[in-house]
C-alpha positions in Angstrom: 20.8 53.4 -22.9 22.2 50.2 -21.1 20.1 51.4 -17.8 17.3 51.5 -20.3 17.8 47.7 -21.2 18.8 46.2 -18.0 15.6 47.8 -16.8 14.0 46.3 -20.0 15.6 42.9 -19.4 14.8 43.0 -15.8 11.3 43.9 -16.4 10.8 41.6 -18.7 12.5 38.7 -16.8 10.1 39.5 -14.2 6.7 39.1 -16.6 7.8 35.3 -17.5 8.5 34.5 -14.1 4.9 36.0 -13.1 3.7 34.2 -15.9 5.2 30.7 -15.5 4.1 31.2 -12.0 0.2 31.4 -13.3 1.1 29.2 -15.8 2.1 26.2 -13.3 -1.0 24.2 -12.3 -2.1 24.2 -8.6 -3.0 20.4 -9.4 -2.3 17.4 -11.2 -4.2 14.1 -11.9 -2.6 10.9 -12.6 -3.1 7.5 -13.1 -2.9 5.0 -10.6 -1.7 1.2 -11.3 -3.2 -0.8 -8.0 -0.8 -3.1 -7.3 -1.3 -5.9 -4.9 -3.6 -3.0 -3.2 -1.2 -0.1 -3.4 -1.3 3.0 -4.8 1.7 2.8 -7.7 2.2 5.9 -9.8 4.6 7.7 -12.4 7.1 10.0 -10.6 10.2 12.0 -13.1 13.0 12.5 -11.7 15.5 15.4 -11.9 18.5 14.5 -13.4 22.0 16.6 -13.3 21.7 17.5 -17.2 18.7 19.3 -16.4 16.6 16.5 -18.0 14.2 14.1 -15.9 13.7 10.4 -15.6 10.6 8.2 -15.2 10.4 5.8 -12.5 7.5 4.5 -10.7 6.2 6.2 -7.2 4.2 4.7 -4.2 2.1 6.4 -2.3 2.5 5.8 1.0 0.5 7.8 3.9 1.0 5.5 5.9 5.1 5.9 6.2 7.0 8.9 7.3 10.2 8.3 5.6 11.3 9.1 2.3 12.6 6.0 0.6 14.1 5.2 -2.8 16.2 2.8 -4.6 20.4 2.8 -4.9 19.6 3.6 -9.0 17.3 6.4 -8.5 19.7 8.2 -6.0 22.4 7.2 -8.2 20.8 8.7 -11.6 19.7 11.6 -9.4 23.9 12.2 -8.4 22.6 12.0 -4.6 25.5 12.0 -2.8 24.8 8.7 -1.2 26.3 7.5 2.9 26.1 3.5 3.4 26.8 1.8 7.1 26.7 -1.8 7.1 22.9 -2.0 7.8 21.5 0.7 5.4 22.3 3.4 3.2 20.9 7.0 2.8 21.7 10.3 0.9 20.4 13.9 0.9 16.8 14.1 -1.1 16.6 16.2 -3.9 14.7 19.4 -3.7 11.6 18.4 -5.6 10.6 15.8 -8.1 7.8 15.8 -10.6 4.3 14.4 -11.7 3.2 15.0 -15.3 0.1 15.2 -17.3 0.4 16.1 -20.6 -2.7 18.5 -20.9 -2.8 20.2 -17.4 1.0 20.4 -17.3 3.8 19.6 -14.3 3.5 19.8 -10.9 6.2 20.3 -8.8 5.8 17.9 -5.8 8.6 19.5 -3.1 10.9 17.3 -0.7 12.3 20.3 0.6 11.2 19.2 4.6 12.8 16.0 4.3 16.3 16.1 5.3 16.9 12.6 4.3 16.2 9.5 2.0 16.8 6.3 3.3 18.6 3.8 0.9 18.2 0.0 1.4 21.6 -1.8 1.5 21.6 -4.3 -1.9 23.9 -6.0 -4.2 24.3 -4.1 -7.2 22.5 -6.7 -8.7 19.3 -5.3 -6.9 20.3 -1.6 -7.4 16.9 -0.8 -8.7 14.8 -2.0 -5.9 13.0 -0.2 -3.2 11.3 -3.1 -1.9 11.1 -6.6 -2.9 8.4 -7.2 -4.9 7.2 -4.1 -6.4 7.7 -1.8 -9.2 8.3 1.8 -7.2 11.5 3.1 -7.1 10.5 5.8 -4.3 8.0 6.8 -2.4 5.4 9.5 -1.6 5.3 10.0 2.4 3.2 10.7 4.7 6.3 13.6 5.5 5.7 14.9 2.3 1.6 14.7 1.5 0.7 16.6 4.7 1.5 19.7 2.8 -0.8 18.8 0.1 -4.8 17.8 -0.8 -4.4 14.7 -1.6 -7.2 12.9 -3.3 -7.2 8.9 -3.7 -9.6 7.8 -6.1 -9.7 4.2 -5.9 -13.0 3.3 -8.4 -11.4 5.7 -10.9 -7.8 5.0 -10.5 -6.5 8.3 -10.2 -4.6 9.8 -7.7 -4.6 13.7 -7.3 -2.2 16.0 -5.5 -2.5 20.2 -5.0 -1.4 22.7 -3.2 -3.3 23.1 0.1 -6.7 24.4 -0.4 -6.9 24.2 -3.6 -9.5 20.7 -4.0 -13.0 20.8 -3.0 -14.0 17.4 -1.4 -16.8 15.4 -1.2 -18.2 13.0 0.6 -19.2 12.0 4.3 -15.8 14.0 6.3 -14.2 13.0 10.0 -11.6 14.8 11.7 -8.4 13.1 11.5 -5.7 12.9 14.3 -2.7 14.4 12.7 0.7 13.3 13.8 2.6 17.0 13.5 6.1 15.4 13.5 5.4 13.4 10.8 2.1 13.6 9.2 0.6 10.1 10.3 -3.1 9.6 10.8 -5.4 8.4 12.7 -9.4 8.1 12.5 -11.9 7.8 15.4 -13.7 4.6 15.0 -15.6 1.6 17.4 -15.4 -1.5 17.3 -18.1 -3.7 19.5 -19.8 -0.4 20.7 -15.9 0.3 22.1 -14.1 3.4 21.3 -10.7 3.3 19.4 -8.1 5.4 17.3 -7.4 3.1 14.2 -4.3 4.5 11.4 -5.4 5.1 8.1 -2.9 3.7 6.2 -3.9 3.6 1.9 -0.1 1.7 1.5 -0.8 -0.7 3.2 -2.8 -4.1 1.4 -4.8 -4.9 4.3 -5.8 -4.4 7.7 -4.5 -4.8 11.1 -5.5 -4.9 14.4 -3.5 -5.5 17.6 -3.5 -9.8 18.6 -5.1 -8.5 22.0 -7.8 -7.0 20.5 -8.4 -9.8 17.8 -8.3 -12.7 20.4 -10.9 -11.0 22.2 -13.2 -10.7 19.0 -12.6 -14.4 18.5 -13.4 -15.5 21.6 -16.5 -13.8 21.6 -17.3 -14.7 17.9 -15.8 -17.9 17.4 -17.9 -17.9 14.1 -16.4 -14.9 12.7 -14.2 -16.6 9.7 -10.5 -17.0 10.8 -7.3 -18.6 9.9 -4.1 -18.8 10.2 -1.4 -17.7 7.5 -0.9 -15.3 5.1 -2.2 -15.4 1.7 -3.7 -12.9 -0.8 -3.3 -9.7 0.1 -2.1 -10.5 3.8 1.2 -11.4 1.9 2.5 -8.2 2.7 6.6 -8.5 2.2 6.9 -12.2 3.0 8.5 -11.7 6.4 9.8 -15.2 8.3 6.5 -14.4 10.5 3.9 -14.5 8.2 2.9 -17.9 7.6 2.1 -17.6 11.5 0.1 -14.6 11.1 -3.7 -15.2 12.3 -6.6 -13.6 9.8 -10.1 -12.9 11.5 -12.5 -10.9 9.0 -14.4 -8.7 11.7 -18.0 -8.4 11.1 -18.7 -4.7 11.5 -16.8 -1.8 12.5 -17.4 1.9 12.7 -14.7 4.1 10.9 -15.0 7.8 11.2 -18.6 7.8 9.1 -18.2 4.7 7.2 -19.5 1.5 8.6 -17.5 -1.4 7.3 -18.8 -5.0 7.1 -16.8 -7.8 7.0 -13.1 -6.6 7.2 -10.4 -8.6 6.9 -7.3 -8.0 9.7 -4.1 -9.3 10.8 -3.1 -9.9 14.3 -0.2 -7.2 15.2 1.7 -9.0 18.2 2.4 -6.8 21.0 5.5 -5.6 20.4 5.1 -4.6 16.9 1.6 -2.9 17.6 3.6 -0.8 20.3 6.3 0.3 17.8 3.0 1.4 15.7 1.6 3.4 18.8 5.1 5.2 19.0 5.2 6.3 16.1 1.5 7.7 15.8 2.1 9.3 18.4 -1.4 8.2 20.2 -3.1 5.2 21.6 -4.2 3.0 19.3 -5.7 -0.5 18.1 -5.0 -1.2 14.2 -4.5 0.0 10.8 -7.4 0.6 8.5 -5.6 -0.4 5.2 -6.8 0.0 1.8 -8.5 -3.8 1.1 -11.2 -2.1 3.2 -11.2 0.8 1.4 -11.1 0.2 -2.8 -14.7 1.4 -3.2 -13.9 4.5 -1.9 -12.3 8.0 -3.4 -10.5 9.5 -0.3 -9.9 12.8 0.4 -7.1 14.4 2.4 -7.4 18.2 3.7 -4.7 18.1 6.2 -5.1 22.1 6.6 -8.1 20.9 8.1 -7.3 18.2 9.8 -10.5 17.0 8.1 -10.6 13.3 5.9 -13.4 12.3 3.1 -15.1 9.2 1.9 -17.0 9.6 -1.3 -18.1 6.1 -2.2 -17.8 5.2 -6.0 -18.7 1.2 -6.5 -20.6 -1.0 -4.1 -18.7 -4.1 -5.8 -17.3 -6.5 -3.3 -14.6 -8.4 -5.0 -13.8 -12.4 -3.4 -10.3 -10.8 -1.4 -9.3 -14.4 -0.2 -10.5 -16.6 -2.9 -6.6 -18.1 -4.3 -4.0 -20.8 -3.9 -3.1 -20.9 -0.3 0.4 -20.5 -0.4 2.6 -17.5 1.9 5.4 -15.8 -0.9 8.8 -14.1 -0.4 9.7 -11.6 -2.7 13.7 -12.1 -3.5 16.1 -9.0 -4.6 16.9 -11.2 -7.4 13.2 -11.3 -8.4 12.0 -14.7 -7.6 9.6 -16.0 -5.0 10.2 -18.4 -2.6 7.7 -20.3 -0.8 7.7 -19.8 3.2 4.8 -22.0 4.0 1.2 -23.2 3.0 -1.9 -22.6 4.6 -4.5 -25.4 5.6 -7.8 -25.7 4.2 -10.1 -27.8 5.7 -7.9 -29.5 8.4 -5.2 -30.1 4.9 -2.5 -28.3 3.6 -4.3 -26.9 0.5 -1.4 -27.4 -2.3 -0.2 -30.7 -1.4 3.5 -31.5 -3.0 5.0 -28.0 -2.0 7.4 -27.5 0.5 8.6 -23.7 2.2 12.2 -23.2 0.8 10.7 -24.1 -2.6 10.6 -21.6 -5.7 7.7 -20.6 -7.4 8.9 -20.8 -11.1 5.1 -19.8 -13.3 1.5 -20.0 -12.8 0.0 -21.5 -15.7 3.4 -21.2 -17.9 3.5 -17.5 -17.0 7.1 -16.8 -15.4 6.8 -15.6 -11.9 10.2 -14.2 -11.9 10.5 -10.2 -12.5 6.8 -10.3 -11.3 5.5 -7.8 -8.4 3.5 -9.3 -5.7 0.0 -7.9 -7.2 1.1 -9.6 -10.3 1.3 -12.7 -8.8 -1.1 -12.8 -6.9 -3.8 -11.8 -9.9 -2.3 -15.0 -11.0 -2.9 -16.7 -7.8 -6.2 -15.7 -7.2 -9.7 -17.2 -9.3 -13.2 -18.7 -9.1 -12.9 -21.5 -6.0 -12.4 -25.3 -7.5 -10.4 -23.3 -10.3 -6.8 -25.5 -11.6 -3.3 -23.5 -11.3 -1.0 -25.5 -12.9 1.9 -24.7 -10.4 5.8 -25.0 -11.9 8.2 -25.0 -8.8 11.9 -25.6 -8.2 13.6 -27.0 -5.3 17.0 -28.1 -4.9 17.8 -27.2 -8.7 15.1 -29.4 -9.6 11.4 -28.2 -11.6 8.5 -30.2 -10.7 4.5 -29.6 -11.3 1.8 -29.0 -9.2 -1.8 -28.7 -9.8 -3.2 -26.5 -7.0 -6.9 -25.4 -7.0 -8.2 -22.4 -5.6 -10.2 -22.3 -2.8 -12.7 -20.1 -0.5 -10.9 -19.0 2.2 -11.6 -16.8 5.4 -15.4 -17.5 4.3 -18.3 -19.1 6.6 -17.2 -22.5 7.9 -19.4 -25.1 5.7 -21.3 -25.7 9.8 -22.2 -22.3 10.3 -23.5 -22.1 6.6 -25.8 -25.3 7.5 -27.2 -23.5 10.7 -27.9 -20.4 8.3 -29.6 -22.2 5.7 -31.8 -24.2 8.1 -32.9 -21.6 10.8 -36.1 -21.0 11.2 -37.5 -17.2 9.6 -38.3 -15.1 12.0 -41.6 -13.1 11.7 
């Protein structure tokens, strides 16, 4: 009798595991939040009790490491190692994306042998990176064994088990990284060959300073400047209000051609720490400000990427108040410089080392950098009514938004009065 119903029991045991097993879905939607260009979704947690916790998730293709903040390794019980320079902590075996009709998914970290740990105050326990809302992130490391599907018209992200989606769209074969799961894309640039990164976590686009000095020098009318604003304002490094913007005419990206692109210039040293890492010679980054018309498909099994075009709207990128901001662990921004317009410093009255206190009366602090920046941005000639502390001191500032990397006002002239050609 009690063989009888251990065999029973096992039996049984064995029909809900088959059946959970059908019953868990080989893919899950979610919603994206695009946040200063990147990819922000909601990731749960698993938590010791058993129970799981909502954070928010970047997805990052463009990054091999696993990253995360001190509080979600700490909720987690991640056993967690600190040096004086960083901290990091054994992953846990899987975390979770939800949709309450389709069900979970389990997304597995179970290749990653660790999660690196930024070293902050406990003050700043909850952030990953300055300036955003994600808590961890979804690696390149972790979405090679997945489709992955980026649907930036829609705002949805999709993730499945490998060869589960059926892409569409225009496809290129994709040079696959197979330490690591970076990418790159054949593309040409000026008739020239080159391997370009796709990188969707990144907010804009890169090219190495060689390469864009060269453009210049043979376009001095491509539109150009120097500093970085909008979505250039990547982290707010000491750097960046040196960086120099050139918005490339054309260039050839797998299938896609791609008209007026906005880049960075990556100085040599960084571009070669880039080309290291890939794995393969390369030029740039393709980030996603070129991208956000697109739905992008990922079949890694096939080494194989898609662009499905959704929206043919081309939203004014650079058309905001010229200033460079660093995101602070204790949520404010700090000014690091100001970009000209015109020959002038466009917001006259600020300094760098100044705080950005609102925009309009709307509190910057506790802000990420897409939040700010929606504030920042508007129809050129528009008023920002800037509030701004320095030295313990608020002050006002009436900034106006302006058109930049556009046509200089000459080269419009020449346009406009050039003769028709029959």
């Amino acid at each position: 009798m009690r063989l009888r119903l251990l065999c029973l029991l096992a039996i049984t045991g064995s029909g809900l595991a088959q059946d959970a097993a059908i019953a868990a879905p080989k893919s899950v939607t979610v919603p994206i939040t695009l946040d200063h260009n990147r990819v922000v979704i909601d990731v749960y947690l698993p938590l010791p009790d058993g129970t799981t916790k909502r954070i928010r998730g970047w997805v990052d293709n463009g990054n091999p490491d696993l990253e995360m903040s001190r509080r979600a390794a700490t909720l987690m019980g991640l056993n967690v190692n600190c040096d004086d320079k960083a901290c990091s902590a054994p992953p846990p075996h899987e975390i979770t994306l939800r949709h309450p009709k389709t069900g979970d998914m389990k997304v597995s970290l179970a290749n990653i042998k660790e999660a690196k740990i930024p070293l902050k105050p406990v003050s700043a326990a909850a952030v990953m990176v300055p300036g955003m809302s994600a808590e961890i992130n979804l690696p390149a490391s972790v979405l090679r064994n997945y489709d992955v599907l980026i649907d930036f018209p829609d705002r949805e992200f999709t993730i499945a088990r490998l060869g589960t989606l059926k892409f569409k769209g225009t496809s290129s074969k994709m040079v696959i990284n197979a330490e690591n799961g970076l990418i790159q894309v054949p593309s040409q640039i000026e008739n020239k060959k080159y391997n370009l990164a796709l990188d969707v976590g990144s907010s804009i686009s890169f090219l190495s300073q060689e390469l864009s000095d060269k453009l210049l020098a043979t376009h001095p009318d491509w539109p150009h400047m120097t500093g970085a604003i909008g979505h250039a304002n990547m982290w707010g490094s000491d750097d960046e209000p040196k960086w120099k913007l050139l918005r490339v005419d054309r260039l050839q990206f797998g299938p896609l051609y791609l008209t007026s692109v906005a880049t960075v210039g990556l100085p040599k040293n960084t571009m070669d720490w880039f080309e290291k890492r890939a794995g393969v010679p390369m030029v740039g980054i393709l980030g996603a400000n070129s991208l956000l018309n697109y739905r992008i498909g990922f079949d890694y099994a096939h080494s194989t990427v898609y662009f499905d075009i959704g929206s043919t709207f081309r939203a004014p990128d650079f058309d905001v108040i010229g200033l460079t901001l660093r995101p602070e662990d204790d949520t404010r921004f700090t000014v690091l410089g100001v970009a000209d317009f015109e020959g002038k410093p466009s917001v006259p009255g600020v300094q760098a080392g100044d705080h950005l206190v609102s925009v309009d009366g709307v509190p910057v602090p506790d802000s990420t950098m897409g939040q700010v920046w929606s504030a920042l941005e508007g129809t050129p000639g528009q008023e920002r009514k800037l509030t701004l502390e320095r030295e313990g001191k608020k002050f006002d500032v009436v900034a106006h938004v302006q058109h930049f990397l556009g046509e200089a006002p000459e080269e419009k002239d020449k346009k406009k009065k050039s003769p028709k050609k029959n």
